[in-house]
TIVO-2410 file (N, C-alpha, C; in nm, 3 decimals):
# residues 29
REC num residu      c1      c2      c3 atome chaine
REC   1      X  -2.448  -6.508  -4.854     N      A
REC   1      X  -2.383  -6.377  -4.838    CA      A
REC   1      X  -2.399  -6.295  -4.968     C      A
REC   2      X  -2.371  -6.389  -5.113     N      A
REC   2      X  -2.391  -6.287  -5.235    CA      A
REC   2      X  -2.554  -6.244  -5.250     C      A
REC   3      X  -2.593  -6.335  -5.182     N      A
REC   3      X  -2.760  -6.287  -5.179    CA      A
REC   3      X  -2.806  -6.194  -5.140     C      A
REC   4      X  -2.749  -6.164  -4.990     N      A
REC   4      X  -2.783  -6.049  -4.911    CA      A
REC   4      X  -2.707  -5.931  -4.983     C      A
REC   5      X  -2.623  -5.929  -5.062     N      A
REC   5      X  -2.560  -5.804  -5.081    CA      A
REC   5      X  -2.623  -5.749  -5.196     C      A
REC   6      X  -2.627  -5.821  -5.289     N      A
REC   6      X  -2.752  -5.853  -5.387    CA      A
REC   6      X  -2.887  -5.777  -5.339     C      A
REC   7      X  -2.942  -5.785  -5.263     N      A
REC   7      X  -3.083  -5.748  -5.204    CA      A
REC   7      X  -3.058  -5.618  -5.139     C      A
REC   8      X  -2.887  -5.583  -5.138     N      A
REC   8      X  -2.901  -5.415  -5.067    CA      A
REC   8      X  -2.901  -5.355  -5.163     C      A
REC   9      X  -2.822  -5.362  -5.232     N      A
REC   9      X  -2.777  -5.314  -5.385    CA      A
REC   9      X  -2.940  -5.311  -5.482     C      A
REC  10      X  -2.998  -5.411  -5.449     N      A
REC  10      X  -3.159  -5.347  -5.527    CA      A
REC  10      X  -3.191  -5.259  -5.484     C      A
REC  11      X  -3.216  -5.274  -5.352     N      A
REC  11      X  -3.277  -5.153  -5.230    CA      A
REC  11      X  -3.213  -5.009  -5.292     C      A
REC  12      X  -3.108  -5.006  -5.261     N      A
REC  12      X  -3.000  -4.875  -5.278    CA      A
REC  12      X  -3.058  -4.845  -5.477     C      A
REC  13      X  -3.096  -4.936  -5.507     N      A
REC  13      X  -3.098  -4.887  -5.655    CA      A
REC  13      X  -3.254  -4.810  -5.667     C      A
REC  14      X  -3.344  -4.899  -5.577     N      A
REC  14      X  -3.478  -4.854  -5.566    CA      A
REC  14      X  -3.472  -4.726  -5.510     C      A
REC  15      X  -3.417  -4.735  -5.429     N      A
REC  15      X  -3.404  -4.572  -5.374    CA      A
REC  15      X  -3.329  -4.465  -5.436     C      A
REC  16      X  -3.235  -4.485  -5.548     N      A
REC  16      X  -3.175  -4.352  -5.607    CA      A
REC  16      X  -3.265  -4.326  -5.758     C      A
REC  17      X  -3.357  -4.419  -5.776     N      A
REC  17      X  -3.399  -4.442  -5.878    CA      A
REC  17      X  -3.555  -4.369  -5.823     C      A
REC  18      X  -3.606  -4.373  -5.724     N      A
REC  18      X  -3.687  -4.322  -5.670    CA      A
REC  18      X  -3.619  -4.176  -5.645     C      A
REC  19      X  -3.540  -4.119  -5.607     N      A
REC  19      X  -3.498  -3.976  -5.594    CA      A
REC  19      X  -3.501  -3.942  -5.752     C      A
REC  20      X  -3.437  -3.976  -5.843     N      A
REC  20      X  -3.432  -3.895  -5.966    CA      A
REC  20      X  -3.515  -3.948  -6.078     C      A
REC  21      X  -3.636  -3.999  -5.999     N      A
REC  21      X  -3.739  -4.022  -6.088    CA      A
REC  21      X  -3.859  -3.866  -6.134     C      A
REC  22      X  -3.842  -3.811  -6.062     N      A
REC  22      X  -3.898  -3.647  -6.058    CA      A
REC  22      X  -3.831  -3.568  -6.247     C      A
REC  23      X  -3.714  -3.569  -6.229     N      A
REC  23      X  -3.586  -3.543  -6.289    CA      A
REC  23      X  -3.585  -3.567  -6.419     C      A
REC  24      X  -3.614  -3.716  -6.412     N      A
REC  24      X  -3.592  -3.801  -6.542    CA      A
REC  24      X  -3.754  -3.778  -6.611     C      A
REC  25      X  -3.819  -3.790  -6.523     N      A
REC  25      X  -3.978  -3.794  -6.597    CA      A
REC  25      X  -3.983  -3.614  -6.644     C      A
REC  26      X  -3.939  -3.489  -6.614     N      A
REC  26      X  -3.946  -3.380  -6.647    CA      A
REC  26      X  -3.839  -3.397  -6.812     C      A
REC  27      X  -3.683  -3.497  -6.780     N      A
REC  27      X  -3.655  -3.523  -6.895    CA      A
REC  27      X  -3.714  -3.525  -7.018     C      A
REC  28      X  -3.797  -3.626  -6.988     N      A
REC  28      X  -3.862  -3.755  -7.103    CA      A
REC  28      X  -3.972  -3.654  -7.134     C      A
REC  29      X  -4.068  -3.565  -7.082     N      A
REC  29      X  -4.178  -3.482  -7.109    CA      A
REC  29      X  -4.119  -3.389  -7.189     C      A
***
């Protein structure tokens, strides 16, 4: 069970990390 929740919580991280990757890379430039 901590596994699977574990593996959404990457997901969910891959994906907000993928939205404000645009954002952050205009940051860092």
């Amino acid at each position: 069970m901590i596994q699977l929740q574990r593996k959404i919580q990457k997901q969910l991280h891959l994906q907000n990390n993928a939205v404000q990757k645009p954002e952050r890379n205009r940051g860092v430039h």
